[in-house]
Each structure stands twice: as structure tokens, then as C-alpha cells.
N, C-alpha and C positions, 0 to 999 in steps of 0.2 A: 384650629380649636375643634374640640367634638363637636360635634352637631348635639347630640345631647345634653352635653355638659352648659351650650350655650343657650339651648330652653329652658334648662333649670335654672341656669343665673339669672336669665328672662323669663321670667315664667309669663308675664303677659304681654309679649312679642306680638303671637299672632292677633290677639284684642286690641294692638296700638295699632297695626296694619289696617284691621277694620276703620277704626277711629278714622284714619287718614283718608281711607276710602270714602266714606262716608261726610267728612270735610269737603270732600273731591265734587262731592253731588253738592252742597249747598254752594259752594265756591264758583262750581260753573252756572248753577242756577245765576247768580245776580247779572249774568249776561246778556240774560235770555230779555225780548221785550216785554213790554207790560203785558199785563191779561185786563181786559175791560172784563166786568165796570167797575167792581171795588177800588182795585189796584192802581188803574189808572186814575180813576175820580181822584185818589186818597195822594199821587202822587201832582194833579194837576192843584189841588187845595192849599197842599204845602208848597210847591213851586211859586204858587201866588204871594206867599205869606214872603219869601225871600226877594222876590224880585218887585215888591208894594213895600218892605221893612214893614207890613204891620202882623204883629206875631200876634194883635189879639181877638181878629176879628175872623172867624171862619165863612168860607165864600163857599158855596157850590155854583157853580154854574153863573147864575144870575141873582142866588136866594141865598139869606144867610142861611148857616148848617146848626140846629140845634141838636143832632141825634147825637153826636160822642166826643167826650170832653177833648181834652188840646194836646196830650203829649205825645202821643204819633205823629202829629201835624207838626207838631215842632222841634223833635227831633230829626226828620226827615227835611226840614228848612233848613239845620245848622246843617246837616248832611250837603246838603245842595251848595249852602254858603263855601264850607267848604274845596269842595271837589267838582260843585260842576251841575248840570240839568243832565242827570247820565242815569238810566235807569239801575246803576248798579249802585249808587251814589242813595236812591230811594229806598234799595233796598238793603244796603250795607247796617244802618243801626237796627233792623228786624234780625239780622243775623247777628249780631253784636249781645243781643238782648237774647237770642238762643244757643247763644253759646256762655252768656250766665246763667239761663236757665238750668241747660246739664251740669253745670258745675255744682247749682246748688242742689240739686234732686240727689247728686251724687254726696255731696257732703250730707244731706238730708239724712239719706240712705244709710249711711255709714256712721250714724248718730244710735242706729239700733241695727243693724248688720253689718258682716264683715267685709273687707274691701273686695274680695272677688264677687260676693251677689252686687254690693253696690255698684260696682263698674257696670253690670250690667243692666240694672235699674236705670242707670245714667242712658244706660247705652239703648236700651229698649224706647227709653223716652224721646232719643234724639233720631231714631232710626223708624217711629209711629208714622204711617203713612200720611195722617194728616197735620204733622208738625212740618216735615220734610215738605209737601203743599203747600204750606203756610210763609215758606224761606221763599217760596219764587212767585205766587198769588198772594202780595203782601196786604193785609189790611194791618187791621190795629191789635189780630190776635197775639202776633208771635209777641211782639215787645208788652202784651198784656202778662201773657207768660212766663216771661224773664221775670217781671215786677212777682209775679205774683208765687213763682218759684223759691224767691228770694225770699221772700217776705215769711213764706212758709217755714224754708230751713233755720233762718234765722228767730222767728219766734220759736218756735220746737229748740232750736239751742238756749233760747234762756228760760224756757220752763225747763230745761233738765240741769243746764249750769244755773241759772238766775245770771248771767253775767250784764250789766248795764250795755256796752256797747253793741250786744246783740240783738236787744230790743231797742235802741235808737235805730240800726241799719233796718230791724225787721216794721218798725216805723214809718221811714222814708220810703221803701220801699212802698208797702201799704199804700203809702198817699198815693205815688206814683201811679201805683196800678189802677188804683180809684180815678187818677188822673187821667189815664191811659181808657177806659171804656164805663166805667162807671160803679153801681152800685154791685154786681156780680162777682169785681174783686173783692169787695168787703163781705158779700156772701160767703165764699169760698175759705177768704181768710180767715173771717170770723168764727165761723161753726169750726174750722180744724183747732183753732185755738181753745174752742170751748171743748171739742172733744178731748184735745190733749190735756186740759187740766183736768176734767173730770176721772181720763184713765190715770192720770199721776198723783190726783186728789190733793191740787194747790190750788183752791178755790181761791185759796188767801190774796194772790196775787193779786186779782181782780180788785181787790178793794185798798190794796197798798200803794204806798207814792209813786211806785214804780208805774202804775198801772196811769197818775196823772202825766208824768212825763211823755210814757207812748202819744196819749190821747195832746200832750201840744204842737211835740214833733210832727205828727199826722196832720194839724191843724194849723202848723208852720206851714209844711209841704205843699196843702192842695190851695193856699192863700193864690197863688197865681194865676191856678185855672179857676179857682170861686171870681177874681177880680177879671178873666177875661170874659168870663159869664157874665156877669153885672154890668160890667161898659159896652157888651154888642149889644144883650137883650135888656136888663131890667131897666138900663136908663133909656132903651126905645121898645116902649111896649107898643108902638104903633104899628110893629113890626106884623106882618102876618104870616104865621110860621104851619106851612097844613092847613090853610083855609081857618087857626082859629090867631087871633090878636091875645095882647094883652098876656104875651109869655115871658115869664121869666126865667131866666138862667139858671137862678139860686136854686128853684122851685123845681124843677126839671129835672137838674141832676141828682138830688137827696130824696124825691119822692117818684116825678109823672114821668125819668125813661124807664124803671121797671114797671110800673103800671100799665103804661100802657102797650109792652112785650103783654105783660099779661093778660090784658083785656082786648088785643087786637087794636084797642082805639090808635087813629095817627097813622100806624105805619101799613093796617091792616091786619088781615090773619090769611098765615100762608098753609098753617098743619094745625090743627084741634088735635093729632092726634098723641096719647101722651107714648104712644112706642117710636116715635121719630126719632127718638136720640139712642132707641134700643139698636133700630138696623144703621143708624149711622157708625155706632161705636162701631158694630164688625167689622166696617172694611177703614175705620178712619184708623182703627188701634194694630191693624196689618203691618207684617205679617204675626204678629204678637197676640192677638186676640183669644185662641187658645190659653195662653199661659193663664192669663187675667182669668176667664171661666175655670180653668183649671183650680187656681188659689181660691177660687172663691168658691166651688165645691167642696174643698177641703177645709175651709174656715167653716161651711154651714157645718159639717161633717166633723166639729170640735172638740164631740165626745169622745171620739175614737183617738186625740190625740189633747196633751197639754197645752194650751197656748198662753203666751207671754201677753200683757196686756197691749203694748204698741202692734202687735201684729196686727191687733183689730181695728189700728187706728184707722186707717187708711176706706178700710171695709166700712165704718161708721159715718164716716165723712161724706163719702157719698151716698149711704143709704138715703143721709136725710138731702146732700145737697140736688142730687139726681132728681130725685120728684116735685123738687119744687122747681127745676129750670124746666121740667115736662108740660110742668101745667101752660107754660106761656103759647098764646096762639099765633104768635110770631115765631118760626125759630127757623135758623140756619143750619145746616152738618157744621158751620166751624164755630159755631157758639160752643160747642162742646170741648175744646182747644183746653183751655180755662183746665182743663180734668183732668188732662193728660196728665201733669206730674202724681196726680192719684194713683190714674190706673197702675203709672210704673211702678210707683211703691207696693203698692197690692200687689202684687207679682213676683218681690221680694221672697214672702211666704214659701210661694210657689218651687221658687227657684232652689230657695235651701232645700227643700222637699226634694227636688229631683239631683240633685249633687247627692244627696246623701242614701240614693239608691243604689243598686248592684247598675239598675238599666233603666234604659228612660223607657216611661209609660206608653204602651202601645200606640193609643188613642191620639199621643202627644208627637209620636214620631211619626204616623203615619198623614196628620192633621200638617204638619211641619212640612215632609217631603211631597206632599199636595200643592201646596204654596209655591214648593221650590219650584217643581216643576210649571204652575200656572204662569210665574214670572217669566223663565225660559222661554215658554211660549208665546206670551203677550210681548214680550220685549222682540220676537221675529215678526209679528203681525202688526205692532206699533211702525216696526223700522220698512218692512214691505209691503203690508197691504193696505195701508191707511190710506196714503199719496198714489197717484199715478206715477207723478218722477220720483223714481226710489232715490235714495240718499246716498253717501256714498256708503259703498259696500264694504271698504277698507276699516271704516269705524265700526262698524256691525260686529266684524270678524276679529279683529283686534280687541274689543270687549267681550266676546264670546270667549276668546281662546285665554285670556285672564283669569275670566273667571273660571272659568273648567279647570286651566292649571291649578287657582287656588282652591279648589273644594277638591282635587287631586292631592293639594298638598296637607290640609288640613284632615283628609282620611289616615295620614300615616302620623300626624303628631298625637303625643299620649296625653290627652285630653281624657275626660273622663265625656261619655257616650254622649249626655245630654248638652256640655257644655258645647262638645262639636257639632252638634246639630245643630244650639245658636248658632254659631260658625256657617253653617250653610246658608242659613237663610238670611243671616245678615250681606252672603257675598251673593245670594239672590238679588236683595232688596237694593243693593252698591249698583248691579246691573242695571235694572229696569230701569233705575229711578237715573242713573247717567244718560238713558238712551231717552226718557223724558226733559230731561235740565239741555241738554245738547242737542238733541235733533227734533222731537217731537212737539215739544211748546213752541220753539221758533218757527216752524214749520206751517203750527197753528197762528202765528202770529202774521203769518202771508193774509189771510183771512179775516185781519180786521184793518178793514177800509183806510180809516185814521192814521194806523201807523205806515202803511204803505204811499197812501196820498201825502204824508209831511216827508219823506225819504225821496220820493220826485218833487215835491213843493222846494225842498229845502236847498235841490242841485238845480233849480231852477231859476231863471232871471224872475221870478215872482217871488224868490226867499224872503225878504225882509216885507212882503206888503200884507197888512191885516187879513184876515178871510173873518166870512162873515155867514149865517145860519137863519134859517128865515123863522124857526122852531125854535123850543128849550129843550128837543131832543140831545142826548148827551152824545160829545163827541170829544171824549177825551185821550185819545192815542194822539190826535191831531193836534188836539190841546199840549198835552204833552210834549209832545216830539217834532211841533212847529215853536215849541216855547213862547208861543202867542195862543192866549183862549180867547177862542170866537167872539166876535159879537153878534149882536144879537141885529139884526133887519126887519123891520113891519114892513108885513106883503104890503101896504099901502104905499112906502117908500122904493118900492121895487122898479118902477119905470122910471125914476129920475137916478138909479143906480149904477156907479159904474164901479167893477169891482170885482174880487175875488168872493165865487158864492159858492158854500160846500151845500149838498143838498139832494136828499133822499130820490126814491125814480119816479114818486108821483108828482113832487116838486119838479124835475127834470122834463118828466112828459108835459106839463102845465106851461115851462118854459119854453119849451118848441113849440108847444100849439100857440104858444103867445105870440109867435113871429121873430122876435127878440133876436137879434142877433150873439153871437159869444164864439170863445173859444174853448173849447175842451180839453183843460189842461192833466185830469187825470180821470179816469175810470177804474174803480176796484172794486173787488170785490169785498161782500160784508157776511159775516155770522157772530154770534156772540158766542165765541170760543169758550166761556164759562158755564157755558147749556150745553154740551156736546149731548147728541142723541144719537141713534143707529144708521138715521137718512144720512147726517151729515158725514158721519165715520165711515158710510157706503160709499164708495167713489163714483157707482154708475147711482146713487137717487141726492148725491151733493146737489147737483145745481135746483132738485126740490122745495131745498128750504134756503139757500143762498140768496142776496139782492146785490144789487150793485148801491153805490154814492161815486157821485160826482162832483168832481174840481168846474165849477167854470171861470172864467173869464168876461164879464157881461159887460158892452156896451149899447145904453139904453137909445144913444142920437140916431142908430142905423138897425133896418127892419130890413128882414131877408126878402131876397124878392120870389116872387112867385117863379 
């Protein structure tokens, strides 16, 4: 068959290749080990919840967990029930839940544009450098995502149909996502529902029966997470949750965990300041972050063109939702996660705008082949200069030479100018982001003590014996990946102790000057892989900020002799 005649019958061949690639990076991510400390905490809380059967009680460590409601914790449980205590097992429903997400941003999408921008709406959103971080650093954002993706396309389809069964799923969802982190789903959801009726001007809805039906369904939904609040915290307020008692669950999740994001109380305050989520966006929305600026020049710039009233949807929604998640003095780069199906849609605009030019925008192609080229680059200095032992070189070369074929192959398809630059830098983004899911996080994962100490603990004639922690320092790779969480030992009970004891090197030097006898079952090394900085990524000033933890073996009847 012609080679042409078979693009035309395909016209989105090369975009389903992408697609596939792109599945490629999240697929091999769930391989990779955990990342302390979100990930592994989040995945050692749920392991508990399946291997206790109690689905309603959240544990951290040694305290119960007030900060985030229960449905990441418990679908990561059934996960486990399932399949197994297998890091890919913890992070299989976060990929589950982002792979509904794209679907609905895409149907979303294609509710007010045509299916070529929406594919890529979908595709921008699934390809956002911190969605793709979010599939292998699992906390509770991706499956907030999902819920809250969902929740979105499917109200937005029944203010345009009114159709009943899209405001029940955009309902459940709702709760879910409420369920999933809290009151920022109903932020998010909220205000875009309020903006979409106001541009559509069906206020009416709000006050119609349809509008009590959402509010029971929602009210059905979150009955299991409100009742597992209720049975940890409000029937033991004795509890001391952050140095204060007397907390309630009810109370916590409809009022005191946005407050207190806002006011620093509880968890503290990490950034006052209100541009943290400005320079986060730049590299979280990578390599796409132009476009976004780009759409949204041309939406301020409105006069100079017509615009249809959904265009601005997107742009309104976060004018107002943006500055109120600014103010909080708490905040994280992935709190912004939540946004992402925004930012994609706002992009839309954009998009149509440059398809329907002679040529893509100087500013846009020269911003685009900057990127390309910083990936190509970082992806040779990730794979050779990070480690001392390089990797093998046969993976390097073999992803290199793909990708160079494919951006070889995609100069000669008749694509119109702009759409083939997408093309580039999504087979940029396929690269990097394989040589991190494959070699680079695993690599990083040598480095956290925990997982390395349970991988000799666990081929060791010590596998099945408790180990124990003399701290409520957190140790959750070990946690994890010995599928036993520490317990806890009083340095007062420490001389009558015979046992397996994990424990930091001031604890260690404390034990040799004590005379104690033991045996040394593992020594590794520690960094907290989720702070990387320039010492640690420097191979000659690593061992500056690196420590060690150690395995012992301690028998208290026998003192070394002099």
C-alpha cells in the first residue's frame, strides 16, 4: 500500500505511536522502587490497612493519620489484596485513575473542540512533567486527578445536555475526590461548575431537583469516609493529633485541613510566598508551558480577535482558583497536580490558533527546539554523569537511536509545521522520562538505606524476625519492603534487648561506646532521594551530605572485651 495513501486512511498513526510511547514511560515506571517519604509512608499505611483487615483506621508510624481522607489508602489496600505487597501493585490504581483522567479531559475537550485539538489536550495533559512524576512518586494526587477530571467533564456534559446520568457519575466522582484529599476537590469543582453556568447562563439549575439529587449522591458517596472519621477520631477525642486533643474527624475534613494549609497552624508554614506555584508551574507544565503562556496572551489580547464564551472557561477558573490556593503557607509543587486538567484545556485555544496558521510562531518554535535539545542533553548527563558506575550503555544508545529515527521520521510526514513540533517534543519527553522510569530512579533508589537493608534482610536467615527502631524517625522502605513495620524500643529497654535493631550513626557510635556486643548485619547508605540538590548529584561532594543506617543484631548477656 502507498505510504501515503496509508496516513490519509490514518491520519493519527503518528499520535497513537506517541500515545504508546508515552504508556511505555508510565508502565515501566510502576517498577521502579518506592521514593521516600510520601510514597513509601502512603504505601506502608495502606499495606497495614490489608494485612490488620481494618480499612478504617489510618496508622502512620506509631500515630493515628488525620491530614487526608481514606480513598488512596484504600484503594492501594484492595490493590495489595489483590496482587500482592509489590510496589507496582501500590502504584497500579494511581495509573488506573490517570488513565481516566486523559480520557475524560479528552472527552472534556471535545465537548467544545474538535478531535484533533482534543487529542491533544488529552495528550499535553498526560505528557505534563508533573503528572508523568506523579505515575512513579505516588501520593494521593494522581487518583485525586482522575476523581476530579472526571467529575469535571461529566458536570460540563450536563450543563450542556442536562442529561441525569452525567450529573450522577459527575456526583460520585465529586465525593470521591473529596474522598481522595479533601476540600480542594470541591474547590476546583465547584467554582468550574459555577463558572460554566454563569458563561451558559443556567443558573436555573442550581435551584432545580436535579441540583437535590447531585447534593445526595455526593452525600451517599462520602458516608464511608465521614464514618471512618467518626469511628478513629470523634469517638476518641482522647486522641492527641499535633500536640492538640479533643479532634474530630467530622470537623477537620469540612472545615480545620484547609485552614490550617492556610494559616500554617498543625503542619507549619513552608512558603509565605504567593509566587510558589508561579515558578512551580514552569517546569511542572514542561515541556508545554509556552503553549499555556502563549493561550493566555491571546485570550488577554481578545480584542484583536472574537472569542466564543467556553474558551474563557478554563482562563476563569483558575484566575479565581489560583490565588486562593497561593495564599495557603503551606504548600507543595504537587498540590498544583489538581490544575493540570486546566492548564490542558486552556491550551486548546492556543492550539487552534497555531493549526490555523501558514507557520508556527517564532517565539513558539524556537522556546519548543530549546527544550528539545535540554532533554537530549540531560538525558546524556542523567545516564553518565550522575553515578560513578555508568549504566549500561546499550540502553542509552538504543533509546537515543529511536528516538533520533523518530523525529527523522516525523520531519518527512505532512503534518502541518506546528502540529510536528508537538511531535518533537513529545518524542523528547518519551526519552528523558524512559531514561528516569528505567535507569535513573532505580539507581536513586541504591540510596535509600531502607530499601537496600530489607533486599539483604529479606535473603537473609533473619527474614522473618521483627526489627525494631529506638526513634519515631521514619523508616519506610524497610517498612515496606520487609512487609513488617518496626517497632518501636525505649532506649531504657535497650540492655535487656536481644534483637534486630535498625538505627541511625549516632545511635550506632552510642552502641559501640556502650561495649554491647552485636552483629552487623547490614550497612547502607542514606539520602532522602526526594530533596535531591547539586552536592548529592556531584559524585566527587556525594558523600558530603550522605549518612549511613545500620542493621544490627544485638545480644545484651555478652560485652566485648577490651
Amino acid at each position: 500500500m502507498d505510504q501515503n495513501i496509508f496516513l490519509t486512511k490514518f491520519q493519527f498513526t503518528p499520535q497513537r505511536l506517541l500515545w504508546v510511547g508515552l504508556f511505555m514511560v508510565y508502565l515501566l515506571g510502576l517498577f521502579s522502587p518506592l521514593i521516600e517519604n510520601d510514597s513509601a509512608q502512603f504505601a506502608v499505611m495502606a499495606m497495614r490497612m490489608a494485612q490488620e483487615n481494618d480499612y478504617l483506621h489510618l496508622i502512620k508510624g506509631f500515630e493515628p493519620y488525620l491530614d487526608k481522607p481514606h480513598m488512596h489508602f484504600w484503594l492501594s489496600a484492595l490493590s495489595f489484596e489483590l496482587f500482592g505487597f509489590h510496589h507496582w501493585a501500590y502504584r497500579l490504581p494511581s495509573l488506573l485513575m490517570l488513565i481516566v483522567a486523559t480520557v475524560s479531559i479528552y472527552r472534556w475537550s471535545n465537548l467544545f473542540y474538535n478531535t484533533r485539538v482534543s487529542q491533544w489536550v488529552a495528550f499535553l495533559f498526560a505528557s505534563a512533567q508533573t503528572i508523568i512524576l506523579s505515575g512513579i512518586d505516588v501520593r494521593t494526587d494522581a487518583i485525586l486527578v482522575g476523581f476530579v477530571s472526571l467529575a469535571l467533564y461529566q458536570f460540563s456534559s450536563f450543563i450542556e445536555t442536562e442529561k441525569k446520568s452525567a450529573l450522577i457519575l459527575g456526583s460520585v466522582a465529586a465525593a470521591f475526590a473529596f474522598s481522595t484529599k479533601g476540600q480542594i476537590a470541591l474547590l476546583v469543582i465547584g467554582i468550574a461548575i459555577l463558572v460554566h453556568l454563569g458563561l451558559r447562563k443556567k443558573w436555573k439549575l442550581l435551584v432545580s431537583h436535579q441540583f437535590l439529587l447531585a447534593l445526595f449522591v455526593f452525600s451517599l458517596c462520602i458516608s464511608p469516609m465521614l464514618y471512618a472519621y467518626f469511628i478513629q477520631f470523634d469517638q476518641h477525642p482522647e486522641l492527641i493529633i499535633r500536640g492538640q486533643g479533643e479532634r474530630t474527624g467530622l470537623k477537620f475534613i469540612f472545615w480545620e485541613q484547609s485552614m490550617e494549609r492556610l494559616s500554617g497552624e498543625g503542619l507549619g508554614k513552608n512558603s509565605s510566598s504567593y509566587f510558589f506555584f508561579v515558578h512551580s508551574f514552569l517546569w511542572e507544565f514542561l515541556p508545554w508551558t509556552v503553549l499555556f503562556i502563549g493561550g493566555l496572551i491571546l485570550t488577554i489580547k481578545r480584542n484583536q480577535q472574537r472569542f466564543q464564551a467556553m474558551e474563557l472557561f478554563p482562563y476563569l477558573v483558575l484566575l479565581i482558583v489560583f490565588p486562593l490556593i497561593s495564599m495557603a503557607q503551606f504548600k507543595l509543587p504537587h498540590y498544583l497536580n489538581v490544575l493540570m486538567p486546566l492548564f490542558a484545556l486552556a491550551t486548546a485555544k492556543f492550539i487552534t490558533y497555531c493549526f490555523h496558521l501558514e507557520k508556527t510562531p517564532k517565539y513558539v518554535k524556537l522556546f519548543q527546539l530549546l527544550i528539545l535539545l535540554l532533554y537530549f542533553t540531560l538525558g546524556m548527563l542523567l545516564f553518565f554523569g550522575i553515578f560513578e558506575e555508568r549504566g549500561n550503555s546499550v540502553l542509552f544508545v538504543l533509546l537515543l537511536a529511536i528516538s533520533i529515527w523518530s523525529l527523522r521520521a516525523v520531519i518527512h510526514l505532512k503534518f502541518h509545521s506546528f502540529e510536528r513540533l508537538l511531535m518533537f517534543n513529545a518524542i523528547g519527553l518519551i526519552f528523558i522520562n524512559l531514561i528516569l522510569n528505567t535507569y535513573f530512579y532505580p539507581r536513586l533508589a541504591e540510596f535509600q538505606a531502607g530499601y537496600m537493608t530489607a533486599k539483604e534482610l529479606n535473603a537473609s536467615p533473619y527474614s522473618q524476625s521483627p526489627v525494631y527502631k529506638l526513634t519515631a524517625k521514619h523508616s519506610w522502605a524497610l517498612d515496606f519492603y520487609h512487609q513488617r513495620p518496626l517497632k518501636l524500643l525505649k532506649v531504657a529497654d535497650l540492655d535487656s534487648f536481644e534483637g534486630l535493631l535498625y538505627v541511625g550513626q549516632e545511635e550506632f557510635d552510642s552502641i559501640k561506646a556502650s561495649r554491647k556486643t552485636y552483629d552487623l548485619i547490614s550497612k547502607k547508605t542514606q539520602f532522602s532521594v526526594s530533596r535531591l540538590n547539586v552536592k548529592f548529584l556531584n559524585p566527587k561532594t556525594r558523600e558530603q551530605v550522605t549518612f549511613y543506617r545500620y542493621l544490627l543484631q544485638l545480644n545484651p548477656s555478652e560485652t566485648q572485651s577490651n
